[in-house]
Each structure stands twice: as structure tokens, then as C-alpha cells.
DRENGUVO-322116 format. One record per atom (N, C-alpha, C): y, z, x. Coordinates in steps of 0.001 Angstrom, whole numbers, padded with zeros to 6 digits, always signed. Layout:
<recs>
YZX;...
</recs>
This chain:
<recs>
+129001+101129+110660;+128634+101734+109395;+127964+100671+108526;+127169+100888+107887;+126033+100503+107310;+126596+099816+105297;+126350+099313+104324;+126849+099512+103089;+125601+099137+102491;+124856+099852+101930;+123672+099548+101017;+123376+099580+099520;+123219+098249+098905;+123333+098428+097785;+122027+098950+097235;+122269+099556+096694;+120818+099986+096060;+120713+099754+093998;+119617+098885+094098;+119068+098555+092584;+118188+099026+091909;+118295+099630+090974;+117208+099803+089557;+116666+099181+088331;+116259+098274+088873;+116212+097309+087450;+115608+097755+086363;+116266+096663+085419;+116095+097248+083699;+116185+096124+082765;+115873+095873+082250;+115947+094213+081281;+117217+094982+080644;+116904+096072+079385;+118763+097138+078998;+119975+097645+079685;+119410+098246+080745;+120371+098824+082132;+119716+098631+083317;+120365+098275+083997;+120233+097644+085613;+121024+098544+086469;+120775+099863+086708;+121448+100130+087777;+122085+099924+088995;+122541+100225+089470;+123440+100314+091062;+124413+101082+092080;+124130+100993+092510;+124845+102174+093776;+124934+101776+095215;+126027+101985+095578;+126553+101826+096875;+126997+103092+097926;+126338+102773+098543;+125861+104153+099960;+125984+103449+101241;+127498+104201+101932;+128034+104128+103255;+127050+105283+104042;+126466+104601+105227;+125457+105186+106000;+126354+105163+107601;+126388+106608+107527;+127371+106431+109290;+126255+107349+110045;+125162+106937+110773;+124442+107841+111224;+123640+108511+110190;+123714+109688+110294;+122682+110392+109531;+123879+110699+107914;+124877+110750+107827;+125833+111013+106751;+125994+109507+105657;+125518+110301+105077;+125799+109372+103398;+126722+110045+102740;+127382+108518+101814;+128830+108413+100900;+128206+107824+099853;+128747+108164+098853;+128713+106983+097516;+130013+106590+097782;+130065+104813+097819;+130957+104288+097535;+131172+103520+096316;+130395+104131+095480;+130330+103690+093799;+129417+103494+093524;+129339+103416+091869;+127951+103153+091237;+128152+102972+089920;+127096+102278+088741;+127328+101907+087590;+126102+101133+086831;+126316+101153+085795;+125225+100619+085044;+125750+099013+084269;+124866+098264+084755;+125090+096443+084092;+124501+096795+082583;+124709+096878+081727;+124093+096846+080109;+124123+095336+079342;+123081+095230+078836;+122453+094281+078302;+122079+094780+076758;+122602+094111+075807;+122043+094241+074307;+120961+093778+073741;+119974+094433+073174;+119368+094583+072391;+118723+092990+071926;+120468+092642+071214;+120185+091314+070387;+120164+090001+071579;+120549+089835+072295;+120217+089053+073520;+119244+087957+073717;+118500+087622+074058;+117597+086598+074486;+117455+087066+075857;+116672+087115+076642;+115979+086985+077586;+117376+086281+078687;+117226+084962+078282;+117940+084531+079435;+119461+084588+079682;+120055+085615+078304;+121128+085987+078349;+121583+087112+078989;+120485+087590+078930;+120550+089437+079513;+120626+089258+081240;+119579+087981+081423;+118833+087940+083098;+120481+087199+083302;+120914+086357+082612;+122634+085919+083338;+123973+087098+083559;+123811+087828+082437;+124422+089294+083068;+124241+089730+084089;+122753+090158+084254;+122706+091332+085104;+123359+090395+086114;+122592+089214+086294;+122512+088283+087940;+124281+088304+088237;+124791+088063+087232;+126693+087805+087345;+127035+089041+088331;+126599+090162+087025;+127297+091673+087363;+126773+092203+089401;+125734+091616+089275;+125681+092217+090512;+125813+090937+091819;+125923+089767+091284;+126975+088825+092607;+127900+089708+092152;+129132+090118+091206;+130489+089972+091186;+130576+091996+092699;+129080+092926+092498;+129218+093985+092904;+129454+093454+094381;+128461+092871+094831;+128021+092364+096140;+129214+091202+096778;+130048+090636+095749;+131082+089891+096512;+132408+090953+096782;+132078+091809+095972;+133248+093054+095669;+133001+093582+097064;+132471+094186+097348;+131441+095147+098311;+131306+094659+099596;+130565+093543+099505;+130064+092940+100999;+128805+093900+102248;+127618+094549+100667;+126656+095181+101549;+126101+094781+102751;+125903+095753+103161;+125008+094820+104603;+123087+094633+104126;+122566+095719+103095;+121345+095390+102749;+121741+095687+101303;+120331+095101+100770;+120058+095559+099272;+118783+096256+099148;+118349+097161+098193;+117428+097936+098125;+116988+097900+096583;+115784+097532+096456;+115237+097085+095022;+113896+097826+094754;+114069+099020+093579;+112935+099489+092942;+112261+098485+092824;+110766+098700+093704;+109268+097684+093275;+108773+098457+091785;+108201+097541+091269;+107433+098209+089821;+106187+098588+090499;+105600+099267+090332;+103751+099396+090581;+103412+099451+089830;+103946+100232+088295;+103528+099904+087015;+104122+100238+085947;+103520+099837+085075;+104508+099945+083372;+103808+100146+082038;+104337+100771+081304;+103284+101039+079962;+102752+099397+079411;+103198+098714+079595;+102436+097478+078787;+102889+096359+079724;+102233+095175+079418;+101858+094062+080148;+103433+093670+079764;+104066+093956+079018;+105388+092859+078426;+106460+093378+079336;+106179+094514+079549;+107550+095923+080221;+107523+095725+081341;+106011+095356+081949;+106232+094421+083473;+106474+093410+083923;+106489+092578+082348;+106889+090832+082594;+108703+090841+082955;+108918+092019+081917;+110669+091585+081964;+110784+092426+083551;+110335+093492+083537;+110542+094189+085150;+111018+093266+085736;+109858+092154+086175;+109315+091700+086906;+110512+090387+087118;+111318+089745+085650;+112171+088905+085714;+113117+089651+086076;+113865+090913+086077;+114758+091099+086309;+115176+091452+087592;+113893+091857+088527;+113719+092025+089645;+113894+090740+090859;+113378+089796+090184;+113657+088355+090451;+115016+087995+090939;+115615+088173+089694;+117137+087715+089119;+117796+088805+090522;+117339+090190+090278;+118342+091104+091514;+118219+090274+093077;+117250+090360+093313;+116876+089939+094413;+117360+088544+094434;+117579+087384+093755;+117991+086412+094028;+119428+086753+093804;+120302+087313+093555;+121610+087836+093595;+121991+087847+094862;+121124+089071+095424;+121377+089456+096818;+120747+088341+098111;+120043+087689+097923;+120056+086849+099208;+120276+085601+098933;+120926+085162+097583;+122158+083941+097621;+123048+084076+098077;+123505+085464+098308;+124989+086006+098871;+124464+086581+100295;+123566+086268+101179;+123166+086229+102653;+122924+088095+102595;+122484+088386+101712;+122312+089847+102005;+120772+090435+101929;+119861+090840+103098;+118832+091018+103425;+118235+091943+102048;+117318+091922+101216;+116607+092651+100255;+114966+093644+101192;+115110+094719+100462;+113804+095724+100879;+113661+096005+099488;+112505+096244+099450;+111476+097308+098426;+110470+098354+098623;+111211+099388+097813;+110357+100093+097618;+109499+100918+096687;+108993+101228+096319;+108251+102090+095227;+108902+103336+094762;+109299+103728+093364;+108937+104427+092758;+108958+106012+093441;+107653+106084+094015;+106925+107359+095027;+108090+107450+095937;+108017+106442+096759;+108627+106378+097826;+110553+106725+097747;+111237+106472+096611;+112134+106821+096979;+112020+108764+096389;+111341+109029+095498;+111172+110287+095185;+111208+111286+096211;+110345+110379+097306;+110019+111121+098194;+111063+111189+099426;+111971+110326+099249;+113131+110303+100306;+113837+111286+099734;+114330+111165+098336;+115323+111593+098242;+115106+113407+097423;+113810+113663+097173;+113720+114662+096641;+112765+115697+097396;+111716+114664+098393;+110985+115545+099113;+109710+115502+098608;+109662+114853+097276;+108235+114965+096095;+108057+113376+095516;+107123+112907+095837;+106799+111796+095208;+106645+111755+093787;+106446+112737+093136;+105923+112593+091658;+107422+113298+090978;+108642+113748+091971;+109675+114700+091268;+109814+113477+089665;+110695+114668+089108;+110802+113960+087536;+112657+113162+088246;+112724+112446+087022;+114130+111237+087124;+115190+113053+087427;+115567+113743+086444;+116770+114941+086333;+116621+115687+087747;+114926+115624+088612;+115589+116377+089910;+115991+115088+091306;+115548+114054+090551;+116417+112727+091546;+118029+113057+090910;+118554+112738+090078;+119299+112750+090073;+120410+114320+090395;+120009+115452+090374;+120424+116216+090714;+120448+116271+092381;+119487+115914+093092;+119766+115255+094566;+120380+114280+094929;+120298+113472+094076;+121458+112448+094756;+122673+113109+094679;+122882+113667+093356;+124606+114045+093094;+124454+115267+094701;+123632+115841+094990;+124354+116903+096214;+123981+116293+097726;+123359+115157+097566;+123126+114444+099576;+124469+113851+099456;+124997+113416+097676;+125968+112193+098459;+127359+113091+097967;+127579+114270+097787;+128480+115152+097322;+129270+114536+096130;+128837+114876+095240;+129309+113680+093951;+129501+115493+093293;+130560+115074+092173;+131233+116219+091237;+130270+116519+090676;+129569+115702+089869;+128566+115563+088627;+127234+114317+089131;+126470+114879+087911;+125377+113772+087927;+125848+112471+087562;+125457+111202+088345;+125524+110649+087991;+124968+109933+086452;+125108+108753+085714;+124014+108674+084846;+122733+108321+085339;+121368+108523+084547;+120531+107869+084982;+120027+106721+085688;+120192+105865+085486;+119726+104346+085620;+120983+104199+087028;+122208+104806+087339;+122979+104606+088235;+122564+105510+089349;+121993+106759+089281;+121093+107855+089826;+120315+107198+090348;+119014+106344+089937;+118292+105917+090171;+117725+104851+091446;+119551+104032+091398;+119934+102927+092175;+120563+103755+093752;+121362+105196+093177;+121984+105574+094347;+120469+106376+095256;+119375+106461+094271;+118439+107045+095220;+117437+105926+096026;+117366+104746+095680;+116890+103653+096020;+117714+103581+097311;+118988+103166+097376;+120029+103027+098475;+119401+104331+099509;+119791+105376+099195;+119302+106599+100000;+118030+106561+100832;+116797+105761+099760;+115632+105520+100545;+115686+104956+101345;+116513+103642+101619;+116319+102487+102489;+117403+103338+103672;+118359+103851+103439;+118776+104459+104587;+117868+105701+105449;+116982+105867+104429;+116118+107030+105458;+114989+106184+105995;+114694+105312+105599;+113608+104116+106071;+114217+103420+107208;+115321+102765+107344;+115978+101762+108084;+116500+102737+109199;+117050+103856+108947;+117562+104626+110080;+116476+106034+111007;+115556+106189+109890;+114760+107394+110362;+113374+107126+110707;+113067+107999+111368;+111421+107921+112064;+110574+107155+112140;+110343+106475+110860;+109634+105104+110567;+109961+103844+110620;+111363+104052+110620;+111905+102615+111210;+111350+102579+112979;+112276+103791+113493;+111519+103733+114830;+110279+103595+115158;+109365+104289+114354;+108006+103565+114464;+107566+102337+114073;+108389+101156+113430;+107736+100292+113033;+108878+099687+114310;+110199+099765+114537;+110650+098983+115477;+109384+099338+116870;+109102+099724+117350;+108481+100603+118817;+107265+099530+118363;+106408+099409+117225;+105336+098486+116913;+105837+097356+116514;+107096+096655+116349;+107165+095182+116698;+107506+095191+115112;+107705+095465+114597;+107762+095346+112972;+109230+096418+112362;+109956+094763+111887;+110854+095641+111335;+110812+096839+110025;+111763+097601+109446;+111251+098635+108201;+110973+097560+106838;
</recs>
């Protein structure tokens, strides 16, 4: 069995979610939002998130991590912090020996909803019923459990086999 963390980064909220992959059956094995204030500094916020998600990943012991790529953002500044906080995730996860993937935006929409362009409320209404959850999760934790979801339909389904069969891992 598989444990994939899956990330949403956010300079405010940093999502996350954890998805047990046994074959084709997905679990949430938790999920939550890292929050960061407002009044902060930059390099106070990027030491949170980075803490909160070693402390998930030493908790946990994923076997991958899965990190929303930006492709884009309303302003040049919204992609600078993206872009640090994405950093900070990813150096979380393979200080702690845990393999990182990315993907886009599109791409998990499209795992997990069937629609690349679906809006955030019908991701999150799919995640809450692939991974049988009571309720929606919150957003930004939605977000992370659909990231996780992608990389399990990437790493385990069709295209993995096609990129394993062509010499190239997913």
C-alpha cells in the first residue's frame, strides 16, 4: 500500500492530504490546512509551513509527495510567493527521503473530476465521494486531497504504464 501526501500551496493556507492507495481503492488518511498570518514576514510564514509539513511527513511516513505546479497567477508577486512556498514544500519532502511529483492545476481537475477547467466546489465535492468522506472537506485541504488522488491515478494508471513500457518513469 502506497501513502501519498498530497500539497496545495499557499503563502496563507498550505494545504494537505493523505491518500492510502491499495490498488485501484483510495482512503483519506487525513488532511488539514498549515495557516499563516497576515502580519508575518515572508520568512516566518515559509518556517511554518516547512515545520508543519516535516512534523506531517515524520507523522505519516509517505511513500510520495504530490505538489500543485503554478502555471499561473494574477500578478507577478502571487507567483513569487507561489513559487517560495512551493520551494519550501518540496524541500520538506525530499529532506525527509520522500520522492516529490508535479502537477498542474488542469491536470489534477482532470483526474479527479473528469474536467480540466471543473470549478474548486466540484473538486471538492469529488474528492469528498472517491475518498468516502462525511462532508466536504475545506478548500485548500480539498485541494491537496485532489493533488494526492492525481498522482495516484498517474503513478498507478495507464500512463504510468505507458511511460514505464517507454523507459520513463510518471
Amino acid at each position: 500500500m502506497d501513502l501519498i501526501l498530497g500539497i496545495d500551496p499557499g503563502s496563507r493556507a498550505t494545504g494537505f492530504g493523505l491518500v492510502a492507495v491499495d490498488g485501484t481503492r483510495f482512503r483519506c488518511l487525513g488532511a488539514g490546512v498549515l495557516r499563516t498570518r497576515a502580519g508575518w514576514d515572508l520568512a516566518e510564514r515559509l518556517h511554518r509551513i516547512h515545520e508543519g509539513l516535516v512534523e506531517v511527513i515524520r507523522r505519516h511516513r509517505p511513500t510520495a509527495a504530490a505538489v500543485e505546479n503554478v502555471f499561473q497567477a494574477r500578478n507577478p508577486r502571487s507567483a513569487l510567493l507561489l513559487g517560495h512556498v512551493r520551494g519550501v514544500a518540496i524541500l520538506a519532502a525530499v529532506r525527509e527521503g520522500i520522492p516529490v511529483f508535479e502537477y498542474t492545476p488542469t491536470q489534477v481537475k482532470q483526474a479527479v473530476v473528469g474536467y480540466g477547467r471543473a470549478e474548486k466546489g466540484q473538486v471538492q465535492h469529488m474528492v469528498r465521494l472517491l475518498l468516502n468522506l462525511e462532508r466536504r472537506p475545506p478548500q485548500d485541504a480539498a485541494d491537496a486531497l485532489g493533488v494526492a488522488v492525481c498522482h495516484a491515478n498517474f503513478a498507478a494508471g495507464p500512463l504510468a504504464r505507458a511511460a514505464q513500457q517507454a523507459g520513463r518513469a510518471p
